[in-house]
C-alpha positions as MATLAB code, in Angstrom:
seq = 'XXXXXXXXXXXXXXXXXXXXXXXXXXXXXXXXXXXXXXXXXXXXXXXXXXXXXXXXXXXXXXXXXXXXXXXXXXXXXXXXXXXXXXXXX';
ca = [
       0.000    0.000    0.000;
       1.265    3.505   -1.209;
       0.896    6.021    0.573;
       1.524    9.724   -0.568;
       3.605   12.023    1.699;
       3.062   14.939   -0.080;
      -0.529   15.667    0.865;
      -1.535   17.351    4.293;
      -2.990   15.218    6.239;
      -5.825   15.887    8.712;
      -6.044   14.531   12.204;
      -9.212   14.731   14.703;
      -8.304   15.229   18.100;
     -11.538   14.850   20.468;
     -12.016   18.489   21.726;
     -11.590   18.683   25.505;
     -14.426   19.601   27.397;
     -14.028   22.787   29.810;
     -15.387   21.804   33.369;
     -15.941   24.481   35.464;
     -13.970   24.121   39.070;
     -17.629   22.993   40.288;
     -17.793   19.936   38.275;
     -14.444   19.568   38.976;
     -14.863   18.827   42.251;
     -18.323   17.168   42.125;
     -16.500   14.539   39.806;
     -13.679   13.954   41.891;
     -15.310   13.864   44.982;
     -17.441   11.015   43.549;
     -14.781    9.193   42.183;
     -12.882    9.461   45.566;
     -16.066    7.959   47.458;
     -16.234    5.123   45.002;
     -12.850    4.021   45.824;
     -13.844    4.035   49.498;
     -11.588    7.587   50.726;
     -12.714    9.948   52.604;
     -13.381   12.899   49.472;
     -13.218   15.661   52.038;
      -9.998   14.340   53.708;
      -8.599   13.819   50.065;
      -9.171   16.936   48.923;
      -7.641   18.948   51.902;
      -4.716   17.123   51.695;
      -4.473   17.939   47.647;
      -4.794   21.504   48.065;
      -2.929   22.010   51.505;
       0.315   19.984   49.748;
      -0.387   19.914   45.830;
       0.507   16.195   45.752;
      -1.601   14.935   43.485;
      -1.460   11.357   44.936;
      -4.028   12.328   47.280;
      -6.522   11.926   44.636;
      -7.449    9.095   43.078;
      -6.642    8.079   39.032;
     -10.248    6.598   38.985;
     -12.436    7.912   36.090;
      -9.418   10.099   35.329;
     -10.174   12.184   38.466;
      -5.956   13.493   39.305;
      -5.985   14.269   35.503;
      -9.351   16.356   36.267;
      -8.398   17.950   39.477;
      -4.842   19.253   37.961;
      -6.504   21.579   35.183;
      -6.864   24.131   37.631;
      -4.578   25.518   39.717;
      -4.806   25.069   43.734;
      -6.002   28.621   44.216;
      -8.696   28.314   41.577;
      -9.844   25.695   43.735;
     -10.251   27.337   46.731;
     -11.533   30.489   44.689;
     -14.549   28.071   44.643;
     -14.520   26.793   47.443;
     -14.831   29.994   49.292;
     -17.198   31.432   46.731;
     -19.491   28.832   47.160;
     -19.480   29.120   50.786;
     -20.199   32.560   50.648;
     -23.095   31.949   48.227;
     -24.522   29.093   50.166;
     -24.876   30.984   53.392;
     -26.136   34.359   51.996;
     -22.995   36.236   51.917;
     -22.344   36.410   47.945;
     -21.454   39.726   46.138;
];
């Protein structure tokens, strides 16, 4: 089979989908209580030391958790909290 080297060829990635930190965490924190952790034990210990061995690999959760940065995290984390006890702005 010949194949011709000259022509462009075209490759389809699959496009990434853009989770927002919310979903983010919703995921991982299920994945985590599937594998039997404690999510909000996990968690701390992910964004107090940035080792990403506190979260699982199950349903690609460390790959999920590490496309935001730490403090994006807790940007939503405390956001939320402000929001879910009336103190938004």
């Amino acid at each position: 089979m010949s194949r011709k080297f000259d022509e462009t060829m075209k490759f389809n990635l699959a496009k990434e989908t853009s989770n927002t930190p919310g979903e983010i965490f919703t995921e991982v924190f299920q994945a985590l209580k599937e594998k039997g952790y404690d999510p909000i034990n996990q968690m701390v210990g992910y964004l107090i030391s940035g080792d990403p061995t506190y979260i699982t690999s199950h349903k690609n959760a460390r790959v999920l958790i590490r496309r935001l940065e730490r403090d994006e995290l807790l940007e939503e984390l405390v956001h939320s909290y402000m929001e879910n006890n009336g103190l938004g702005g």
